[in-house]
Every structure is written in structure tokens, then in C-alpha cells.
Steps between C-alpha positions, in 0.01 A plus 500: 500500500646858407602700815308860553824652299419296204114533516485877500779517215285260264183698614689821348627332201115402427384895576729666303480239183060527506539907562719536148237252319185738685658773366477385107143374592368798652565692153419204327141516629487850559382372869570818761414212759822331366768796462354553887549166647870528311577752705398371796694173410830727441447610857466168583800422286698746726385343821534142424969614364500720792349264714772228306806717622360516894465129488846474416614709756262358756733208468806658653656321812490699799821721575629772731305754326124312491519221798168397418587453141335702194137310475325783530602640166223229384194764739687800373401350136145377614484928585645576131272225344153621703595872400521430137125271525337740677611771274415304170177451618451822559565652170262170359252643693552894351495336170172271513277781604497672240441197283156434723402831334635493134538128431765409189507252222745229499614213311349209742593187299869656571432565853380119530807376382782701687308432832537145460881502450483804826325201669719225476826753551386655833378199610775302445667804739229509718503156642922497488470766763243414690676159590728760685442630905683796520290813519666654154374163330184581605487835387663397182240231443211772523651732226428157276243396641357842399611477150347139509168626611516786249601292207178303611334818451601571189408186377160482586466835414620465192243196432234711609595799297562291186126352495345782666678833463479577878795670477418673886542200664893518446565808725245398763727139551791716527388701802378148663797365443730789664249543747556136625944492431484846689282322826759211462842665488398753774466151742819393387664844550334542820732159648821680286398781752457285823859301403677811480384621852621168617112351622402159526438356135136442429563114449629495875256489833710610782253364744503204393945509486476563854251237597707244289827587691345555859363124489849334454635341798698783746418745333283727738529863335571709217547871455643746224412286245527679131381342186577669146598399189822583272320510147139354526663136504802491717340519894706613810418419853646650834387446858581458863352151627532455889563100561453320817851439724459129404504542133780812525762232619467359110324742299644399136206219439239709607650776293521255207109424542421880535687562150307200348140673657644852315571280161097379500383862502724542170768701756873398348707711686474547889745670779337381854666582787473281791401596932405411794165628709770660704699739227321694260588722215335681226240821455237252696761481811567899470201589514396265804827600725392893331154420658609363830818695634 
């Protein structure tokens, strides 16, 4: 299976081949719809090399500089990527209304044909990426996943307006269709947002973290405990845990059983440090001995 590197770079190779061909057929069939969903793809096209280059990068080792490594160039690109789809979809949305209002003739039998082929090339793209879990997959996926869902558009449209003439119907598809990308990156920036201030990743319940580690054996507390994640796939767990004097006199297995608890809840990466009911240390323990003088 192709690693997230690989997936995003064939998803761009796709983009950028269909937006050069949607170019040629927008002219070809005179289609504004066309020349307008070329544009967006270009954008998209722009994302999906930029967001190319960040993977790369995102696979730097960790050094004296970046101790945590450089994965979250990959959210810095799912910021780049939501930008450009949320922007596209704007200008769409400028463009359609006027068509609501002053409807244009277009060559539909062409329109039938190059959605097909925009079909089968952003959905090809669309399912590579969506195999992926980092956030800037996810994002990437949706600026397909749009085009998929407008190419869909433009095909039925197209049958419609070839039989029928309803050439109206083409602008008010358009506005569903940004309406419903625009409701769907906004979630998906929304958790770029959350990651960045370093909260608990939607996928993870801390309630049920702490109930998981407060029912091993010994363990009979747990305090300062921070959750967050590095890039929308990579998760990072701190936390105090208080163990009982028996189990303190050989903590390592009970640590071990802790980490494999963290690993359920999709946690990789975990710093715990280790105490007794009698010594405690933390914000928890400052504010307690603040408290009581």
C-alpha cells in the first residue's frame, strides 16, 4: 500500500493532468460551468503540490532545532489546502448566481462526455486519499470529493439539458454543491483549529482514558493529564498517576500495562511520570498546597 507521501503525490499528478484536459473541454463546449470548475481544480492543483512538498518535509527526523520532529508541516498544509477550497467555492458561488438569472447555452453532449473521464480521474484520487488518517488527507480528499460530486453534477445536468433544455438547473447544482463542500471543510478546519491549540482530538474521550487507567491494579490516582495530537494522526499523552506503595517498589509492569491502555485509545506516544500518595507534583499539587498553606 502507498504511504501518505505517495498517495497525495499521485492525487496531484491526477489534478493537474484532468485540469489541462478541462481546460480544452471547457472551450470545446463553450460550457462556463467547465472553464469554472477548471479553475477551481487549478486551486486544487496548487493544494494537492503544495500539500506534496509538506508531506515530504513532514518526514524529517527530529533534531536539535524541532525535538518533536516536523509532522506538523502535514496541518500547516491541511490550513493551505482548506484556504484554497473555501475560496474556490466561493468565487463558484459569485459565478452561479448570475447564471440562476440569465441562463446560457452549452454544448451538453460535450459536457456528458468530459464528466465521465472528471469522474473516473477524481475518483480514482478520491478514494487514494481517503485510505489515509492524517487530517491533510482528509482535507485533501474533500477538494476531490468535491470535484467528484460536481462532475456528477455536470453529468446529470448535462443529460437533462440535452433532452430538455433546462439549462437553469446547472447553476442551481453548483450552489448545492458548494453549499454542502463549504459545511464539510469548515468541520474539518474546525479540528485543524482544535490540533493547533493542542486540545484533545475529537476521536479521543478523555473520560473514558482516565477510567481505563484508574482501574489497573495500583494505580489509585491521576492528575495533569494532557491529551493532544501532533498532526491529526500522531497522539501525545502526559500525566501524573499516583500508585499505591506496593506497586511503587516495581512500577515498570504496571507502567508497561498503562502504555498498552494509552495504545487502545489510538495514544502512540506517552511520558507518565510515576508517585506515591505521599509526594505530589504538578499544577493539581500547586494549586492544593496554594489552597491550603
Amino acid at each position: 500500500m502507498p504511504d501518505r507521501e505517495e498517495r497525495v503525490r499521485f492525487a496531484a499528478f491526477l489534478n493537474v493532468v484532468f485540469t489541462i484536459l478541462e481546460v480544452v473541454g471547457g472551450f470545446w463546449t463553450n460550457s462556463l460551468a467547465i472553464l469554472s470548475d477548471a479553475l477551481h481544480d487549478f486551486g486544487d492543483s496548487i493544494a494537492l503540490l503544495v500539500s506534496w512538498l509538506f508531506e515530504r518535509g513532514a518526514r524529517r527526523s527530529p533534531d536539535t532545532s524541532r525535538t518533536f520532529g516536523y509532522q506538523r508541516l502535514s496541518l500547516f498544509s491541511a490550513f493551505f489546502s482548506a484556504s484554497i477550497l473555501i475560496g474556490g467555492s466561493i468565487i463558484i458561488i459569485f459565478q452561479a448566481i448570475p447564471r440562476l438569472f440569465n441562463p446560457e447555452q452549452v454544448n451538453a453532449f460535450g459536457m456528458v462526455g468530459i464528466a465521465v473521464i472528471g469522474i473516473i480521474f477524481n475518483g480514482a484520487g478520491f478514494f487514494l486519499l481517503k485510505k489515509g488518517e492524517s487530517l491533510n488527507e482528509k482535507v485533501l480528499s474533500w477538494h476531490l470529493l468535491d470535484d467528484v460530486l460536481g462532475w456528477v453534477g455536470i453529468l446529470v445536468g448535462g443529460v437533462i439539458i440535452y433532452f430538455w433544455k433546462f439549462y437553469i438547473l446547472d447553476p442551481i447544482m453548483t450552489l448545492g454543491l458548494a453549499a454542502f463542500i463549504l459545511y464539510n471543510v469548515t468541520k474539518n478546519l474546525k479540528e485543524a483549529i482544535n490540533i493547533l491549540l493542542q486540545g484533545v482530538p475529537k476521536h479521543i474521550n478523555l473520560e473514558a482514558v482516565k477510567r481505563d487507567i484508574k482501574s489497573i491494579k495500583g494505580v489509585i490516582g491521576i492528575h495533569d493529564i494532557h491529551i493532544w495530537s501532533l498532526e491529526g494522526e500522531t497522539d501525545v499523552f502526559t500525566a501524573h498517576i499516583v500508585l499505591d506503595d506496593e506497586t511503587l517498589k516495581s512500577p515498570e509492569p504496571t507502567k508497561q500495562t498503562i502504555k498498552e491502555t494509552l495504545q487502545k485509545h489510538h495514544i502512540e506516544y506517552s511520558t507518565i511520570e510515576l508517585e506515591s500518595r505521599y509526594h505530589c507534583s504538578g499544577m493539581v499539587c500547586e494549586e492544593r498546597h496554594t489552597n491550603n498553606p
